[in-house]
N, C-alpha and C positions, 0 to 999 in steps of 0.2 A: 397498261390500264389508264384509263381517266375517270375523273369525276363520276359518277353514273353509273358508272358499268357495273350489270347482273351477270356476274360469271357462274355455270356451274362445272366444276372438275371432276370428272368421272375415268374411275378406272378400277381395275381388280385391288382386294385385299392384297395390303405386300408392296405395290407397284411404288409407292414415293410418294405418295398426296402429303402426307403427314410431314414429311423430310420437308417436300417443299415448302411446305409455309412455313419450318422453323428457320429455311433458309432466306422468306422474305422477311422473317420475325429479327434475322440479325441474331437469332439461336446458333446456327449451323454456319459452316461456313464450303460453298460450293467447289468442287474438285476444278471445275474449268467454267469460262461464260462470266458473264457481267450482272453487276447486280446494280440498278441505277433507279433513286428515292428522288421527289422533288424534298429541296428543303424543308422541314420542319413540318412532314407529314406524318401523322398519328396512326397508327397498325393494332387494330382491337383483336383478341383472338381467340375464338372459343374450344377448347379441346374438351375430347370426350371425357376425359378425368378430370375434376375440378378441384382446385383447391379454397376454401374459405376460412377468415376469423371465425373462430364458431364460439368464439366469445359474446361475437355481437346478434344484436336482431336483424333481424329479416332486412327492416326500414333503414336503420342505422348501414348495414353493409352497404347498400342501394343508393343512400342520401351521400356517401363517398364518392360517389360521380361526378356529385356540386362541388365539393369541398373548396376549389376555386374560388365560388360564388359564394361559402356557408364564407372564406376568410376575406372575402369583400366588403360583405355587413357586416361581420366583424369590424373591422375598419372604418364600415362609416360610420357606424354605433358609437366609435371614439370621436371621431370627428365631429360628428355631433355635440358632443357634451361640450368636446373644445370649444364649438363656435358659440355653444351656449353662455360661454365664459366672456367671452370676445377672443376675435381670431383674425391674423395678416391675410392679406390678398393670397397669399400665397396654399394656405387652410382653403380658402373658399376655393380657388381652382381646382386643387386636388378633389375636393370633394364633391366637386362639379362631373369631375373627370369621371368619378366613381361611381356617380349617380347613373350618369348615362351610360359607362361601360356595364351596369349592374343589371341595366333594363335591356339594354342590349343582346345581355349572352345568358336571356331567361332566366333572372334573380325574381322574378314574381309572378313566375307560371312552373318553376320547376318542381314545385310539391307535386302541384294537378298533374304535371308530366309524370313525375314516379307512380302515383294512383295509377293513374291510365295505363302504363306498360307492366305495373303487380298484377291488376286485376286484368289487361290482355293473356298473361301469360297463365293464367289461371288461379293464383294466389285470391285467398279469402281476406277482406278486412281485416277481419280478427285473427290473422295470421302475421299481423305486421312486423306486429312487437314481440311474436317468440321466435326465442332464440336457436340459431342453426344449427346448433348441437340436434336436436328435435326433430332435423326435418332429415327426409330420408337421401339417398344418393338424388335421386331424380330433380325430388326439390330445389337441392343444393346449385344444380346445373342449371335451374330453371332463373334461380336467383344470381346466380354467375351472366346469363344471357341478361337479364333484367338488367343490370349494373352495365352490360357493356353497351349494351344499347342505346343507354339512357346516356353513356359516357360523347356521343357521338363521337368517336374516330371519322378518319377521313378514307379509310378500307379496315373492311370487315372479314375475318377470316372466318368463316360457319364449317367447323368440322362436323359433320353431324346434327343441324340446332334441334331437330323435331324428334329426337329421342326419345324426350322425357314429356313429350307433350300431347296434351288429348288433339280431339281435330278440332274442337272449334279454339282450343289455342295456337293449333298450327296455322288455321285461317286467319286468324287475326296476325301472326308474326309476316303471313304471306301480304295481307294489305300495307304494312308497316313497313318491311322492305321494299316493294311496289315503289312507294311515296320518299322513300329514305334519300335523298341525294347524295349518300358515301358510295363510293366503288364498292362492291360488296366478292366475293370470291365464297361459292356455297361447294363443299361435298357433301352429298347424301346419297341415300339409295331410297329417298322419298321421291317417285318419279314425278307426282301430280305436283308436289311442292317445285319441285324443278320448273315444271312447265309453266305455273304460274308466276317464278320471281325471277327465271333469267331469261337473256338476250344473247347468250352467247355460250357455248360449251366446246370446254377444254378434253381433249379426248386423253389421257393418259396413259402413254404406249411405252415400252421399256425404251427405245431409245429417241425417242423424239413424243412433242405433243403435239396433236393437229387440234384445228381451231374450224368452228362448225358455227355462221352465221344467225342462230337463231336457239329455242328452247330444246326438253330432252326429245319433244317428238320431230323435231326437223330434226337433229342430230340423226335421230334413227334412220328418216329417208334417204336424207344426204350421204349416210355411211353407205346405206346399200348402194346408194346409186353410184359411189366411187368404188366401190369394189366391184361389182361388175362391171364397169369401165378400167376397170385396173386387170380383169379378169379378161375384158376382150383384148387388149394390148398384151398383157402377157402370153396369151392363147396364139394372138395373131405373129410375133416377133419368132414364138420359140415353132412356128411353122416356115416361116421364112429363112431360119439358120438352121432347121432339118433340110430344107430345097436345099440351101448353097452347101451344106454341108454333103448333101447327098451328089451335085456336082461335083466336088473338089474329087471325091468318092472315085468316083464313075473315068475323068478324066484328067486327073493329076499325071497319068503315065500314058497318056493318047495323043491323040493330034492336037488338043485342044490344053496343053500345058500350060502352057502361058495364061490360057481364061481361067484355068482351075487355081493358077497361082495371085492373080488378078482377084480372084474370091478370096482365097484364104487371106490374102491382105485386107482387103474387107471386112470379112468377119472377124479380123481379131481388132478392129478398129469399132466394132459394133458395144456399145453400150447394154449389157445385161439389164432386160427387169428382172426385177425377184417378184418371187410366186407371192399373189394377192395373199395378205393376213385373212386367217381366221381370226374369231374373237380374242381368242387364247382359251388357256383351260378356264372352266370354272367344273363346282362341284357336281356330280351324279349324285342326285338323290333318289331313293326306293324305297318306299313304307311297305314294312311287312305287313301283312293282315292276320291275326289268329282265327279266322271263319266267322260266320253269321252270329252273331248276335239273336235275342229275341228281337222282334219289331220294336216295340219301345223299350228305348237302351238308358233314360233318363226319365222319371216324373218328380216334379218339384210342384210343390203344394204349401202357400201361404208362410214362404219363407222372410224372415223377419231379423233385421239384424242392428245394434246399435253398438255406439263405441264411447263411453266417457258420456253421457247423456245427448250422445250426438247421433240422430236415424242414419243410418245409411239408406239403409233399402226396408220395405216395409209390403208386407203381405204379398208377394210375389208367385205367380204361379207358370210351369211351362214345360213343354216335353219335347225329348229329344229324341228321335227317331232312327233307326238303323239306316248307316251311310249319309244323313246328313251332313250338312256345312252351315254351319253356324258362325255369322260374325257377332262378336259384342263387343258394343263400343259405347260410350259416356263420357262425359268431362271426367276429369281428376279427381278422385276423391268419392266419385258416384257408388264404388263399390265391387267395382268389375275383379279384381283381385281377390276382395273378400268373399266375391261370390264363388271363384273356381277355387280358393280356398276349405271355403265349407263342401259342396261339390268333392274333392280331394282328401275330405277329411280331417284337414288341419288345422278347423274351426269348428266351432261349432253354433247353429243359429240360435238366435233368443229365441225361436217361435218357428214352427212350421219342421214340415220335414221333407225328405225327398227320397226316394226308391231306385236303387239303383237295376236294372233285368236281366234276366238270365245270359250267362256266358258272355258277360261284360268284363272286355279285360279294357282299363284305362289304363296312359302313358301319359303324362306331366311335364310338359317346359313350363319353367317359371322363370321368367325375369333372373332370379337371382344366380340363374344355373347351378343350382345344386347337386342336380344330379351328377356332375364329376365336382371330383374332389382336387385341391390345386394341389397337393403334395403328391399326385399322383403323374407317371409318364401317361401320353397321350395313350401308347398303346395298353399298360396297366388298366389305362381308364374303360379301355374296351372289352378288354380282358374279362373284367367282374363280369360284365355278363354274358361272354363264352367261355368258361374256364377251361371248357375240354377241345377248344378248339385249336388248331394248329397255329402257331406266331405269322405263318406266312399266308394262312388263309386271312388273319385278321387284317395283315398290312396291305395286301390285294386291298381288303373291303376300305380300310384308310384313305388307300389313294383315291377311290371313286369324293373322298371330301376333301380331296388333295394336301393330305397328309403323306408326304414319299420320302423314300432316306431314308435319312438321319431324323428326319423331323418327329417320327412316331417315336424318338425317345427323349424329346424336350418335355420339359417339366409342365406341368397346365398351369403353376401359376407362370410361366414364362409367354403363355402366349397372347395374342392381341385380343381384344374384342370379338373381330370377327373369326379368328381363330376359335375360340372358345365357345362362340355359339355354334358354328360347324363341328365342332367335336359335340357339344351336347344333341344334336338335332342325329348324328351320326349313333349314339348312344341308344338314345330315345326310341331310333327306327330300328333299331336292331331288336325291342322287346317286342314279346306276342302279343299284339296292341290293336282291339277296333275300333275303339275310343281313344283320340287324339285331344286335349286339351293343352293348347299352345297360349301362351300368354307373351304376347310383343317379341315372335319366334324372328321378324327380320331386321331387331333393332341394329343389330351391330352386323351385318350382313351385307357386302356389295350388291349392286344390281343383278349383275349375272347369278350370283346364290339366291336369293329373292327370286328371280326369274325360274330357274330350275326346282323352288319349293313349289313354285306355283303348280309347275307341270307334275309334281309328283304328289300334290294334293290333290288334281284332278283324276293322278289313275288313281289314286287310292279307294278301293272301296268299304272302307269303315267313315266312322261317322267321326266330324270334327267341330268343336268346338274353340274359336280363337280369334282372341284378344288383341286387339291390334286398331292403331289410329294410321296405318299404311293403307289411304283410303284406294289408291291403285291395286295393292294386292288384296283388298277386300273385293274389288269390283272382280278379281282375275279367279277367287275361290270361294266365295257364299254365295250361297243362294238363299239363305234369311237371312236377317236384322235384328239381333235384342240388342234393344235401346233404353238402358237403363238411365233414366232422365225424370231430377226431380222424386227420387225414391220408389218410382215403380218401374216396371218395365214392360216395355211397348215393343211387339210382336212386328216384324213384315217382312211379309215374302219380296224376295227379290235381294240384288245385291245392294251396295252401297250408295249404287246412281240412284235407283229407283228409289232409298229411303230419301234421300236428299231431293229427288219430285216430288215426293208426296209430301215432302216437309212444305215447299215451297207451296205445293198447292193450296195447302190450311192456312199458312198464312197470309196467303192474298185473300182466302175467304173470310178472314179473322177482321184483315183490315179494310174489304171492302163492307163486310158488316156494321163497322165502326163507323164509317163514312155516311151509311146510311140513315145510323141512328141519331145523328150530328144533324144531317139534313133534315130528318124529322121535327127535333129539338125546336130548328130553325125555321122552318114550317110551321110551328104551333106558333111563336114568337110572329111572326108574320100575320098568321087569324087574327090575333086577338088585336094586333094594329088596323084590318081592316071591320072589325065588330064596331069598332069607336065612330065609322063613318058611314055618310047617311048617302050608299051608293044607289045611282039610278038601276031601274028591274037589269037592262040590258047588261049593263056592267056586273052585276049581281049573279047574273044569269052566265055569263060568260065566264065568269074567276069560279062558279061552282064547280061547272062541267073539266075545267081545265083543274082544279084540285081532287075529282074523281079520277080525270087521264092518272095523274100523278097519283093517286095511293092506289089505285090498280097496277100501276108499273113497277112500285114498291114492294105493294103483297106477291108481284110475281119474282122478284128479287129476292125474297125471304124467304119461298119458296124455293128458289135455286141451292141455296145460301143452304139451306136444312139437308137439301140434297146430297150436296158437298161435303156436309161434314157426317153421313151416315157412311157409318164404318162397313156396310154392307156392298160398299160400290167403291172402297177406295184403293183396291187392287184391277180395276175397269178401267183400262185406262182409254179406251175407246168412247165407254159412255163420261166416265170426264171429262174428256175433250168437247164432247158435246154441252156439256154443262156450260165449260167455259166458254162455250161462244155464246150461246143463249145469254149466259150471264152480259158477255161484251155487249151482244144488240143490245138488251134492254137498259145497261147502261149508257147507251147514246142515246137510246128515246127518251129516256128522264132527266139526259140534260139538257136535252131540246126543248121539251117541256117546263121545267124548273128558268130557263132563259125567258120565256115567255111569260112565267108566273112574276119574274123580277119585271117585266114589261109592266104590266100590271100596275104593281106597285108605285113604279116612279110616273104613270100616267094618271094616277087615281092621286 
């Protein structure tokens, strides 16, 4: 690794990612191979379990990144007072020394710095100063990344960073690494987050890792393209030692002894390939269905909810439909929980209500995985809910979540992250279920499990509702958008790309409205300059007509502009497209014109 470098390390749950960074952490110590640090380089490390003072505040844990810097001014605080007393040459240089090293290594930008990466990462002002006891696991990690980032190391180990994080906090951590000048080393099973912050992907294979020039979608190309190249060589060699093999065959005992013997010395001098890799295992997933549903499986009507005098969400209404895919996504804090909560029954709203429809059976992933219990064996855990079922039907059904052996009798609290969400998802599927409600079902999930939810969300024919800032696997399983943002919630068809055009498109028309209204301003400002002067007819005559060009070009702009933001056309994305070009021409004729009105002015 050097300076710069956007790594990301991918591989199956289990494989050694984790091993390996505690063995670049100077944790572990490796069986064979070299381990080689430049001097007096700093190794920052985020794991998916965090530990915090939860003594302290938020700001206080965070402001420990300076502590360097807080015992600097300390220092010169003294120094101060000394020279205030009088003080030896010796006083003023150190303090010279300290002055500059203090501006140097951001002693007068690092407040704004901590602001700027709390409130990136999604934290509220008025969350600064309470304390970590209060804030839940997610938070905790959120605050753990805040501090190491702010710490700058010179490599960054990201076991997971986008965890705990909404998208528009994973967008911002994506511009931040982008810009970061540390070496950085990212796992995740966020694939779009990959393709945006690395250069380079580490393939992690049981006995070797190969290395792939570019992000997680060239990795994909590149892999296939070496294994069907690894496929024709193999294909071609193991036909060329059937030929000589079938010579030696034919005439080891004929005239042609000698050439037969002449092969077998050949061939045993022949270098073997091995048969091109498959992926390896990953899980088989299959959602049961318990049959049709009514057509509407959900109606939610002017749902209302607050917490400690705080809104979350507020008069909300919306319906869910037999066999739909539902993503819902929001910042932190929006409500998204509280709403599949109430939804689930385990809240209840301040206001409104919601109906659930005939022969609706729902099924619950939550975050917190409750549905197994850790004192329970894996296989117990499956057990509850076929009790009449034979041990070896269930361990068949295990292995499709590659639970084999031995392993269906380890303990649940024994096993990993993504262990434990494959056993909940394996549980979940197992109930008579046409209502799915998942809530951030691929946090702890490799790519290939992720990859195989996806496929078995798409056979699924019950309707699903699920939570998730995994904006790849949103793109790969909904086909609507609730977007709960700012206490209400905003409806749209399409996946996750299509809310993110439509987003885009409102606010280019947000902002070219703005610019309009600026030019008018300035416009008026301009008349009343020429009211003051005593211009001849022709010039009078001329700045009219050219002030009619201009507010006819403008009323046709605002006209666009209304177009754009009628909710009736902003699933068209055909006559959008139009909109926007009309918009562009007529934005080039009103600066053409407006050049000419500045003529004007500086000639009059």
């Amino acid at each position: 690794m050097k300076t710069g470098d956007k790594i990301g390390l991918i591989g199956r749950n289990g494989i050694g990612k984790t091993t390996l960074f505690r063995i670049l952490l100077g944790e572990l110590s490796a069986d064979a191979g070299e381990l080689a640090r430049a001097k007096g380089v700093r190794i920052g490390y985020l794991p998916q379990e965090v530990r915090l003072d939860k003594s302290l505040t938020l700001l206080d844990e965070v402001t420990d990144a300076f502590s360097h810097l807080i015992g600097m001014k300390k220092r010169i605080e003294e120094l101060e007072l000394i020279i205030a007393s009088g003080a030896d040459k010796a006083i003023l240089t150190e303090y010279g020394h300290l002055q500059e090293r203090f501006e140097r290594e951001g002693g007068f930008t690092y407040q704004s710095r901590i602001e700027d990466v709390l409130t990136g990462l999604g934290f509220l002002e008025e969350e600064f100063q309470k304390p970590l006891n209060l804030f839940s696991g997610g938070e905790k990690s959120r605050a753990y990344l805040a501090k190491l980032l702010l710490s700058l190391p010179d490599i960054l180990l990201l076991d997971e960073p986008t965890n705990h994080l909404d998208i528009s906090s994973t967008e911002w951590l994506e511009s931040y690494l982008i810009e970061l000048d540390a070496a950085v080393i990212i796992v995740s099973h966020d694939r779009l987050f990959l393709n945006r912050t690395t250069k380079l992907t580490l393939d992690f294979r049981p006995d070797r890792i190969e290395e792939y020039a570019g992000n997680f979608d060239f990795y994909l190309k590149e892999r296939k393209a070496r294994q069907e190249q690894q496929s024709k060589l193999y294909q071609r060699q193991k036909e060329e030692i059937l030929r000589i093999e079938d010579f030696i065959h034919r005439n080891i005992a004929g005239q042609k002894t000698k050439q037969a013997q002449s092969r077998r010395t050949m061939l045993s001098k022949i270098k073997r390939l091995t048969s091109p890799e498959t992926d390896g295992k990953a899980a088989t997933l299959r959602i049961e269905s318990s049959g049709r549903s009514y057509r509407k499986l959900l109606e939610v009507n002017g749902l209302s909810k607050s917490f400690v005098g705080r809104t979350i969400f507020s008069d909300i209404s919306f319906e869910i439909e037999r066999g739909e895919k539902i993503g819902l996504i929001g910042p932190n804090g929006s409500g998204k929980s509280t709403l599949v909560k109430i939804i689930t029954g385990e809240l209840e709203p301040d206001d409104g209500e919601f109906t659930i429809g005939g022969n609706v059976k729902p099924a619950y992933f939550d975050q917190e995985l409750s549905i197994i219990a850790t004192d329970d064996t894996v296989l117990d855990s499956i057990w509850e809910e076929k009790p009449l079922a034979e041990a070896g039907e269930l361990r068949s059904y295990l292995g499709r979540y590659l639970f084999s052996g031995e392993d269906v009798f380890k303990s649940v609290s024994a096993l990993s992250g993504g262990e434990k969400s494959r056993l909940a998802l394996a549980k979940i599927f197992l109930l008579p279920a046409n209502f799915l409600i998942l809530d951030e079902p691929t946090n702890h999930l490799d790519i290939p499990s992720s990859e195989r939810l996806e496929e078995a969300l798409a056979e699924y024919d019950g309707a699903a509702l699920i939570v998730s800032h995994d904006r790849f696997f949103l793109d790969k399983t909904v086909s609507k958008i609730f977007a709960l943002e700012n206490g209400s919630l905003r409806v749209i068809d399409g996946n996750y790309s299509e809310y993110v055009r439509l987003r885009e498109a409102q606010d280019t028309a947000v902002r070219t409205e703005t610019d309009i209204e600026e030019r008018m301003i300035e416009k008026e400002a301009r008349l009343n300059e020429w009211k003051d002067l005593k211009e001849k007819r022709r010039v009078r005559k001329q700045f009219e007509k050219l002030e009619d060009d201009i507010q006819k070009k403008e009323q046709k702009m605002l006209a666009i502009l209304d177009m754009l933001e009628d909710e009736s056309i902003q699933s068209d994305w055909e006559r959008l497209a139009e909109l926007q070009k009309s918009k562009q021409q007529i934005e080039a004729e009103l600066d053409e014109l407006l050049r000419q009105y500045d003529e004007f002015d500086l000639e009059e």
